[in-house]
Backbone as a chain_set.jsonl record, in Angstrom:
{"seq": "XXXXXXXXXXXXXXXXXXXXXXXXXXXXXXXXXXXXXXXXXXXXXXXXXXXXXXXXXXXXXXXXXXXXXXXXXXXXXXXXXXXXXXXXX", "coords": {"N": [[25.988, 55.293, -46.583], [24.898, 52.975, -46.049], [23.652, 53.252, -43.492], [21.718, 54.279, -44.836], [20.457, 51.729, -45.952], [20.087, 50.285, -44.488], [18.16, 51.84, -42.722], [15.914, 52.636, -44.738], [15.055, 49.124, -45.153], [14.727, 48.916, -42.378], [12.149, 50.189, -42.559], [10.855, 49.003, -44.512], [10.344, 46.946, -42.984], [8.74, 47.181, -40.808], [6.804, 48.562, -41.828], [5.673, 46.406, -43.633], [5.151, 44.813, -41.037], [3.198, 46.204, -39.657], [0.857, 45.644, -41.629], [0.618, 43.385, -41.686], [-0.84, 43.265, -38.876], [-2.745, 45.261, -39.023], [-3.928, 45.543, -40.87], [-7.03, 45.342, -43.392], [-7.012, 42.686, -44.387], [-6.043, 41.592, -42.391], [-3.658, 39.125, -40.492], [-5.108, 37.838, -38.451], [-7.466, 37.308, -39.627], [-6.991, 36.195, -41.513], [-6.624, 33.071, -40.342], [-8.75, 32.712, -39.417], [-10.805, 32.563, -41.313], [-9.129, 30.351, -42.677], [-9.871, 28.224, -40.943], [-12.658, 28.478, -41.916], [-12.439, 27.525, -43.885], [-11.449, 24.471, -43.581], [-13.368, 23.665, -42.049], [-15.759, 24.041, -43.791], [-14.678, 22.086, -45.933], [-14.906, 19.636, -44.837], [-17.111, 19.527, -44.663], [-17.952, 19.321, -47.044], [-16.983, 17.001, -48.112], [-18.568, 15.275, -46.145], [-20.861, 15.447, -47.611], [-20.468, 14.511, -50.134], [-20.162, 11.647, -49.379], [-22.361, 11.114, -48.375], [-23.935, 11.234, -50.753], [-22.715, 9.702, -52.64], [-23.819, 7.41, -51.176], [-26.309, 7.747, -51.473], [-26.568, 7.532, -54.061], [-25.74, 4.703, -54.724], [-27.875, 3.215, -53.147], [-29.89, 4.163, -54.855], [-29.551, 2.695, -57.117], [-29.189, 0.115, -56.468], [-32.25, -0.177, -55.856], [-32.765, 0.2, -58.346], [-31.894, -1.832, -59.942], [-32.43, -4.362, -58.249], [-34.624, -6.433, -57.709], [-35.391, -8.016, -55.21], [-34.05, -5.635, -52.889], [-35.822, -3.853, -53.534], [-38.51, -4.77, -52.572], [-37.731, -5.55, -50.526], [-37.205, -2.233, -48.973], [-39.7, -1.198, -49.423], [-41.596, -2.713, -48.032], [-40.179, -2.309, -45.188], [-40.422, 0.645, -45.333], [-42.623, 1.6, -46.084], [-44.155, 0.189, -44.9], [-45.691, -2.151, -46.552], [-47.276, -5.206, -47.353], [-47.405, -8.923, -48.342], [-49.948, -10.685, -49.243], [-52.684, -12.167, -47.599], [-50.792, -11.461, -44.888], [-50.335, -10.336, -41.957], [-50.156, -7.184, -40.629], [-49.193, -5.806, -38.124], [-48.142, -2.996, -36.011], [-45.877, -1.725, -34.118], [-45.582, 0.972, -31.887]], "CA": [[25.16, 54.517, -47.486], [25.116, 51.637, -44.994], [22.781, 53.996, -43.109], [20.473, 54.505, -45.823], [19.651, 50.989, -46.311], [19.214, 49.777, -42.999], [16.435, 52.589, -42.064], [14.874, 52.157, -45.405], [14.967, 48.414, -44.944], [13.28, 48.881, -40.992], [10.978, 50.95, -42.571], [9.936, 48.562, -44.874], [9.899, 45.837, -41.542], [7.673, 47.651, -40.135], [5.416, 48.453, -42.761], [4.728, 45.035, -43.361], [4.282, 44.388, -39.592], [1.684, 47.021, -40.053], [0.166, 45.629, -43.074], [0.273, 42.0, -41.414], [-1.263, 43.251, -38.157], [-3.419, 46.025, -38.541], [-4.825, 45.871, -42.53], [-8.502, 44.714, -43.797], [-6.839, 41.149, -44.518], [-4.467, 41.042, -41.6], [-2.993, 37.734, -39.983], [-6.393, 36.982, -38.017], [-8.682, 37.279, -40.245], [-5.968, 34.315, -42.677], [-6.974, 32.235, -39.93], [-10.44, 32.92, -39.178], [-11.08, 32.427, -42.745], [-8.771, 28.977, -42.79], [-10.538, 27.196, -39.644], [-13.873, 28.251, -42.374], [-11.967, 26.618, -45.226], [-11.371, 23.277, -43.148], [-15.177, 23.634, -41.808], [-16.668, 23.657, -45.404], [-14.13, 21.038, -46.763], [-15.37, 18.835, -43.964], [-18.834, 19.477, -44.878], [-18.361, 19.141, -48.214], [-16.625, 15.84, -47.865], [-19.823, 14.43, -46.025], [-21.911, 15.589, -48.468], [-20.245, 13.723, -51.487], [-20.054, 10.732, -48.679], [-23.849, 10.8, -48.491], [-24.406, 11.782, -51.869], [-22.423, 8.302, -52.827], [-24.431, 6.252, -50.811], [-27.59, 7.853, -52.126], [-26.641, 7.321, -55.683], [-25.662, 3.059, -54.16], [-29.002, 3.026, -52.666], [-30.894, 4.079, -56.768], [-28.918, 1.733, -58.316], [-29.831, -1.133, -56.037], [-33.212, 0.512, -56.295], [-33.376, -0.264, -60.197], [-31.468, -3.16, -60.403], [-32.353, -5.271, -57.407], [-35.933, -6.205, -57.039], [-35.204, -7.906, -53.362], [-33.755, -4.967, -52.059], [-36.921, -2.898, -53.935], [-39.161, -5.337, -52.097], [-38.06, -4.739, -49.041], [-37.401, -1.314, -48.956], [-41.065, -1.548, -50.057], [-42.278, -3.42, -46.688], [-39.761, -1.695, -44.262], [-40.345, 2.228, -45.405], [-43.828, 2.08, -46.653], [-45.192, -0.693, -44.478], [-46.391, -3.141, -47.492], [-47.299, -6.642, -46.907], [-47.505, -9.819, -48.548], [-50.87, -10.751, -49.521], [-52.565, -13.045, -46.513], [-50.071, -11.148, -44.131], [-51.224, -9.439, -40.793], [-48.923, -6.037, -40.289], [-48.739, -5.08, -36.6], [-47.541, -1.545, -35.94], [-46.1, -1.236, -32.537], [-44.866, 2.39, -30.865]], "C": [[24.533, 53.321, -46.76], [23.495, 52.174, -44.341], [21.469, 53.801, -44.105], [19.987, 53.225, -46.032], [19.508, 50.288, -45.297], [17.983, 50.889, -42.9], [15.707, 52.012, -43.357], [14.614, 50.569, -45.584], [13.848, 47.956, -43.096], [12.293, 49.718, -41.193], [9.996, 49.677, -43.082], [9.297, 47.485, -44.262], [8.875, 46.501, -41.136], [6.191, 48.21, -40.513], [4.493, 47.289, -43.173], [4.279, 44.761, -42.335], [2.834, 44.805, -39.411], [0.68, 46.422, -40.782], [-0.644, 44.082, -42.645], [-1.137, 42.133, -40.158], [-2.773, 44.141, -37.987], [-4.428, 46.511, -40.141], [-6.044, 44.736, -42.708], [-8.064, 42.913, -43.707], [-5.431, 40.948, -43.462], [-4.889, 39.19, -40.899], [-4.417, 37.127, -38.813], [-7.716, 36.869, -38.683], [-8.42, 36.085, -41.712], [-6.814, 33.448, -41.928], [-8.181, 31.852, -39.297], [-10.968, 31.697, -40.563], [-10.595, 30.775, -43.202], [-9.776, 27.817, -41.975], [-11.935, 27.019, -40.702], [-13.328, 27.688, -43.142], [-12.368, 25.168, -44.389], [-12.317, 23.248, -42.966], [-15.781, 23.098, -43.307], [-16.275, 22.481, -45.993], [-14.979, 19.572, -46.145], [-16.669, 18.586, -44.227], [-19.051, 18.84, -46.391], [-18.047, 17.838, -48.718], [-17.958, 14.527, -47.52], [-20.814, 14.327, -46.975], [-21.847, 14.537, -49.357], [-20.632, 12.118, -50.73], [-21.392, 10.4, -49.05], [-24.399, 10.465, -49.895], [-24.171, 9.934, -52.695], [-23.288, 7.207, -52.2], [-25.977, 6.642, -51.027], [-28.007, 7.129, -53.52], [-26.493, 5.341, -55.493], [-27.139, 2.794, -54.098], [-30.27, 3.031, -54.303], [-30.497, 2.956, -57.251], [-29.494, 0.456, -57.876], [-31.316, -1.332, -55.75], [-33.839, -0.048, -57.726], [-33.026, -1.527, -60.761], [-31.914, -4.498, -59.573], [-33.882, -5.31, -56.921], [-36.383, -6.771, -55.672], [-35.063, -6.895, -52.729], [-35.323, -3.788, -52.336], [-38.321, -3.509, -52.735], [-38.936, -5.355, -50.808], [-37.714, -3.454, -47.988], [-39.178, -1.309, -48.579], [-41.815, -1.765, -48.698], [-41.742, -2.82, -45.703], [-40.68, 0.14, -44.37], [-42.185, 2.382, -45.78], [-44.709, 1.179, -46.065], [-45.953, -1.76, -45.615], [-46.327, -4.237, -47.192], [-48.112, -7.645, -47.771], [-49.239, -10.395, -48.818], [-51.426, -12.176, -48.069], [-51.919, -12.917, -44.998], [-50.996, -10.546, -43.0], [-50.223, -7.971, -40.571], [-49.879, -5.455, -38.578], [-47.996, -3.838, -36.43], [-47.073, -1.148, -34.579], [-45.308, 0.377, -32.218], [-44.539, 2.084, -29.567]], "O": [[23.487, 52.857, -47.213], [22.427, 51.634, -44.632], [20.435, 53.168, -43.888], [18.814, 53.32, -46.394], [18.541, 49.526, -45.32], [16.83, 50.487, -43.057], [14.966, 51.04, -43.216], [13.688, 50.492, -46.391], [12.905, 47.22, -42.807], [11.554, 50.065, -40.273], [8.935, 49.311, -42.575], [8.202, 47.022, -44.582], [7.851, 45.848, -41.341], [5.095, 48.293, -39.96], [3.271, 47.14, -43.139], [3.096, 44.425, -42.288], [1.792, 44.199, -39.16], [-0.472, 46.749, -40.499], [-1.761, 43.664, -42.952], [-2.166, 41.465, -40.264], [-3.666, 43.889, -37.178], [-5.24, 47.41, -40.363], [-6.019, 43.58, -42.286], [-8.713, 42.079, -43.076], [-4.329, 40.427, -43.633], [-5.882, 38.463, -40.878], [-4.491, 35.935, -38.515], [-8.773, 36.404, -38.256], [-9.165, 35.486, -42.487], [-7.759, 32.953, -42.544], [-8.458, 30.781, -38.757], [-11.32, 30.518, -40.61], [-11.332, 30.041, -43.86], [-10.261, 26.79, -42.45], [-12.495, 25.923, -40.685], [-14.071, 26.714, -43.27], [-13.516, 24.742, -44.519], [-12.804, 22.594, -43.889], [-16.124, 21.977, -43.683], [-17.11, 21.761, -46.542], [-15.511, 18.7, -46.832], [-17.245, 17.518, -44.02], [-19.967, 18.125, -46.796], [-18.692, 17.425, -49.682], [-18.254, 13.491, -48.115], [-21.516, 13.334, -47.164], [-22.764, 13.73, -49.51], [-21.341, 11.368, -51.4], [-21.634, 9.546, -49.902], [-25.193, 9.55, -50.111], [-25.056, 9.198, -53.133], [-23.409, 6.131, -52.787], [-26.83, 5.803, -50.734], [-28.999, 6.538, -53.946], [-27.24, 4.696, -56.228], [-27.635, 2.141, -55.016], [-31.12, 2.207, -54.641], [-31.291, 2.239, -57.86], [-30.165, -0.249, -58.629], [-31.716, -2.453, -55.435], [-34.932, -0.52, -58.04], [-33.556, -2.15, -61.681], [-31.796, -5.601, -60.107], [-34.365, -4.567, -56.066], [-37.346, -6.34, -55.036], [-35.847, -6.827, -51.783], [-35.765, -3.069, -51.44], [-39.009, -2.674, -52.147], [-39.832, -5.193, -49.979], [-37.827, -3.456, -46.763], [-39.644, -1.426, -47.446], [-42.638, -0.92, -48.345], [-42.622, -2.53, -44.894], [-41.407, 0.596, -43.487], [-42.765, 3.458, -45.63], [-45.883, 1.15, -46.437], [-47.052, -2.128, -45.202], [-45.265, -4.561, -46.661], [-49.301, -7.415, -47.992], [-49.601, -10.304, -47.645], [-50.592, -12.992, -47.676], [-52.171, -13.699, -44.082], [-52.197, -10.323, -43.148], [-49.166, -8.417, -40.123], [-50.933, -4.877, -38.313], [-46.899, -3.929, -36.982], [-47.725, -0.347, -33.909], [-44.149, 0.452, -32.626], [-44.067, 2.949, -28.829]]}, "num_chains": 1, "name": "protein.A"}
């Protein structure tokens, strides 16, 4: 009896080994697949990062007519009435 459940016990070792090593979702294709998890998380992390300092940037946008004003003059070149704007490259 002893017999009988050791083999059918290294059978079923070895079936999993099989199953781990040599099936559609074996053990390199976990970690293929993980390294893309951490990749995306990473990405998706910056995103929100950005995304936060986009949504900072509206707000001080609608609320802040200094920072609107010189947004205003930096990004779009606008100037002061009387002003001279110089453009150097």
């Amino acid at each position: 009896m002893k017999k009988v459940v050791i083999i059918l016990l290294a059978v079923i070792n070895i079936t999993l080994i099989y199953q781990i090593i040599f099936s559609e979702n074996n053990i390199r294709k976990y970690f293929i697949l993980k390294d893309k998890m951490v990749f995306l998380q990473e990405k998706v992390d910056k995103l929100k990062n950005k995304n936060r300092l986009i949504s900072a940037e509206i707000l001080m946008l609608r609320n802040n007519p200094t920072y609107k004003k010189f947004i205003l003059r930096k990004e779009l070149n606008y100037i002061k009435k009387d002003e001279i704007l110089y453009l150097v490259q």
